[in-house]
MARBA-3410 file (N, C-alpha, C, O; in Angstrom, 1 decimal):
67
0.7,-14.6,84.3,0.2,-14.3,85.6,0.8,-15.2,86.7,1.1,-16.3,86.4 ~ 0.9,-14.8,87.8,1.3,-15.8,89.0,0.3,-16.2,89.8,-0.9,-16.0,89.6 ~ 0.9,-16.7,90.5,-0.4,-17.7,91.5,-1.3,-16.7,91.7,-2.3,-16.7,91.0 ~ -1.0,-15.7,92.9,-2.5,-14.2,93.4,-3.0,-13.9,92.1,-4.2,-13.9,92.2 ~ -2.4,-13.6,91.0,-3.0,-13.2,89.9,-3.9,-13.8,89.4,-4.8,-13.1,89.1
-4.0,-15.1,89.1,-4.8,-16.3,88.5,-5.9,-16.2,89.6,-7.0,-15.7,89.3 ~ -5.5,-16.6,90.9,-7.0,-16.3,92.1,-7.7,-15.0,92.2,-8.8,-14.8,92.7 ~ -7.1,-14.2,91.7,-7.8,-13.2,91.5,-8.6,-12.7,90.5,-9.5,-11.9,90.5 ~ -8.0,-13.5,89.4,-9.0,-13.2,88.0,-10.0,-14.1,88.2,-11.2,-13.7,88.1 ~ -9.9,-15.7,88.7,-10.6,-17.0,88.6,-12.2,-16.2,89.8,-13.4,-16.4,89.6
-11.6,-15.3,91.1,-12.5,-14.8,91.9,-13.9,-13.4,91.3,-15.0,-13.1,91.4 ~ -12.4,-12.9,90.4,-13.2,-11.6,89.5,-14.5,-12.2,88.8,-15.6,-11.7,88.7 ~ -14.0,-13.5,88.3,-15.0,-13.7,87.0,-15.5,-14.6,87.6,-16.3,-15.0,86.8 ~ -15.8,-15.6,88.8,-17.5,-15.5,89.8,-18.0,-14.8,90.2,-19.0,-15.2,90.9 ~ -17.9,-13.5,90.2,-18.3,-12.5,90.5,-19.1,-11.9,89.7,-20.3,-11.6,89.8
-18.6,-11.8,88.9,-18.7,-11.2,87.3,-20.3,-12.3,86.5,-21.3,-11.9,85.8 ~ -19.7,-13.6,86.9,-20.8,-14.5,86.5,-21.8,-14.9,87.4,-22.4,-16.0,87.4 ~ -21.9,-13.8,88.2,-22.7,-14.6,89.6,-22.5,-16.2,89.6,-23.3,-17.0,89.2 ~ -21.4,-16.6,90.2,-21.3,-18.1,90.4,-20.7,-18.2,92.1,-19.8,-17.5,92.7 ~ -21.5,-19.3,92.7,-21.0,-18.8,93.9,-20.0,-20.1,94.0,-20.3,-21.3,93.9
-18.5,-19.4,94.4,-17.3,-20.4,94.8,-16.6,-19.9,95.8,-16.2,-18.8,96.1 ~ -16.5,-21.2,96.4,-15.6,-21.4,97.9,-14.4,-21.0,97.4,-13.9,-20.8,96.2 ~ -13.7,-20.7,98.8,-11.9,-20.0,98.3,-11.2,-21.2,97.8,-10.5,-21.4,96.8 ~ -11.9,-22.2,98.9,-10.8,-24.1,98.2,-11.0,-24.5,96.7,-10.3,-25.1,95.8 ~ -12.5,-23.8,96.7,-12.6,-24.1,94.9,-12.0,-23.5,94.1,-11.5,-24.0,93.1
-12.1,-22.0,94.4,-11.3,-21.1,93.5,-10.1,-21.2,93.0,-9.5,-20.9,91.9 ~ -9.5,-21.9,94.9,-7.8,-22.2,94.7,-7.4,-23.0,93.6,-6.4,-22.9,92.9 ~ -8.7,-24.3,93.3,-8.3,-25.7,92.4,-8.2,-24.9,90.8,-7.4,-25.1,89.9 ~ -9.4,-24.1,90.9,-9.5,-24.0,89.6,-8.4,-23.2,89.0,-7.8,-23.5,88.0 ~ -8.2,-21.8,90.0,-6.8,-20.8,89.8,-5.6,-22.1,88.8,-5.2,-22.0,87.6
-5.5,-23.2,90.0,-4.0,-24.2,89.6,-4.1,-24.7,88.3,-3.1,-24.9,87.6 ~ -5.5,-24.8,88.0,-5.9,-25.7,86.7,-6.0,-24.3,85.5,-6.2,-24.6,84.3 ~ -6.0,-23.2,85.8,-6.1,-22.3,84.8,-4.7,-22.6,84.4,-4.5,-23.1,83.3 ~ -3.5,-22.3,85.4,-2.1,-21.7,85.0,-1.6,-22.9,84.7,-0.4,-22.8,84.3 ~ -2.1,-24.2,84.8,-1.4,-25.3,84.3,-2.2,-25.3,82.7,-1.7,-25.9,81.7
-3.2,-24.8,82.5,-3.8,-25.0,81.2,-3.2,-24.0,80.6,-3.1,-24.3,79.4 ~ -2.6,-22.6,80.8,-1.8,-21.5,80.2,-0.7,-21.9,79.9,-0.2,-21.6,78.8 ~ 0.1,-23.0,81.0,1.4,-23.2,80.9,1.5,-24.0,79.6,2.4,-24.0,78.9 ~ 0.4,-24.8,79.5,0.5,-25.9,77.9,0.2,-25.3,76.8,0.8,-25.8,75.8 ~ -0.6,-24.4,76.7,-0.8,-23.3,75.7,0.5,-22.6,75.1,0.8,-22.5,74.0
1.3,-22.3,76.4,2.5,-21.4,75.9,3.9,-22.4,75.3,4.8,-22.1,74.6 ~ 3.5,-23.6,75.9,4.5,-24.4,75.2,3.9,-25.3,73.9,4.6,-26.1,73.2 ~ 2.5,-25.0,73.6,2.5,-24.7,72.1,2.6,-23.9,71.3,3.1,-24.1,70.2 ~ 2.0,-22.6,71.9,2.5,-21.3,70.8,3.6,-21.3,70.1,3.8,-21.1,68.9 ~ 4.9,-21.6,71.6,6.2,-21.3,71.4,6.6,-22.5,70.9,7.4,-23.1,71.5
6.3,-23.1,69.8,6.5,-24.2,68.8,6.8,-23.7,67.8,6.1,-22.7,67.4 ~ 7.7,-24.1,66.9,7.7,-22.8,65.1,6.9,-24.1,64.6,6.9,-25.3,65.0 ~ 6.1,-23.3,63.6,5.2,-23.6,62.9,5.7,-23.1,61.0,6.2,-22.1,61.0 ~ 5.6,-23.4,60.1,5.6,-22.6,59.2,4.2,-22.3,59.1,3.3,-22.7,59.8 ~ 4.0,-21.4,57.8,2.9,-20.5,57.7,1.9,-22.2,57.2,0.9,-22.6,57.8
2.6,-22.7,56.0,2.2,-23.8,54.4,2.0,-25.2,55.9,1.6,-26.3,55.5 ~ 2.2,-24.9,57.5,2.3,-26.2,58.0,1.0,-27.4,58.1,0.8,-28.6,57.9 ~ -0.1,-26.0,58.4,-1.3,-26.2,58.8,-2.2,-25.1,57.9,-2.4,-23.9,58.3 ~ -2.6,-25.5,57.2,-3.3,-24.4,56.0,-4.5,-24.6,56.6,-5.1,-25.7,56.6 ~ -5.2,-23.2,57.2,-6.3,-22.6,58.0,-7.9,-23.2,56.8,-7.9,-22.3,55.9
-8.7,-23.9,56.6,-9.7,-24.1,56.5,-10.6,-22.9,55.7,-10.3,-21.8,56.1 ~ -11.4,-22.9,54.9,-12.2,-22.0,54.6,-13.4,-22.1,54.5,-14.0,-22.7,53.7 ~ -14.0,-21.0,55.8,-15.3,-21.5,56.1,-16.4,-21.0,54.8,-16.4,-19.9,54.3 ~ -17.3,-22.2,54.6,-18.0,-21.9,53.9,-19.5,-21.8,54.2,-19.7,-23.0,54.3 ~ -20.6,-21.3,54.4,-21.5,-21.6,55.5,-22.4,-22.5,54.3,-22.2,-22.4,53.1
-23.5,-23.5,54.8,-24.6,-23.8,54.3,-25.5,-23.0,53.8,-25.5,-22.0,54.5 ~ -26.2,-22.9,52.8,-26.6,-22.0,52.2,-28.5,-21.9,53.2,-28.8,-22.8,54.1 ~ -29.2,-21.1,53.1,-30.1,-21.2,54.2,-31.4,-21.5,53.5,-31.9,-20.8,52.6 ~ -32.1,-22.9,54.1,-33.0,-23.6,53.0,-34.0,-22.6,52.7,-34.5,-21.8,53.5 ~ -34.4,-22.9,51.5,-36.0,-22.1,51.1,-37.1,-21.9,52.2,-37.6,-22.6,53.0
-37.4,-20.7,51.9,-39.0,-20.7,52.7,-39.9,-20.9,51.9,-39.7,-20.4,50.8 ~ -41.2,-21.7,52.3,-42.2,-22.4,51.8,-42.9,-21.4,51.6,-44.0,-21.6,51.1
END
């Protein structure tokens, strides 16, 4: 997304969340979305093998007795 794009999603979704924000705030946060996307994409775009990071398996707690 580019800069209008980011203020316009960051405006959509106060909206969306009834949250009430100033345009100067929206502006900060817009910068701090696309600087937080931009670090995301230069992790993605890291190779990884599959065997690098072997995914966890969730196992839940079993759910205690009822009395």
């Amino acid at each position: 997304m580019n800069e209008d794009q980011t203020l316009a999603y960051v405006q959509a979704a106060a909206v969306a969340l009834e949250l009430p924000l100033e345009a100067a705030r929206a502006a900060r946060v817009a910068t701090h979305l696309q600087r937080t996307a931009a670090m995301a994409a230069l992790l993605q775009a890291y190779p990884l093998d599959d065997d690098a990071e072997p995914a966890e398996v969730y196992c839940p707690a079993p759910f205690p007795a009822k009395a």
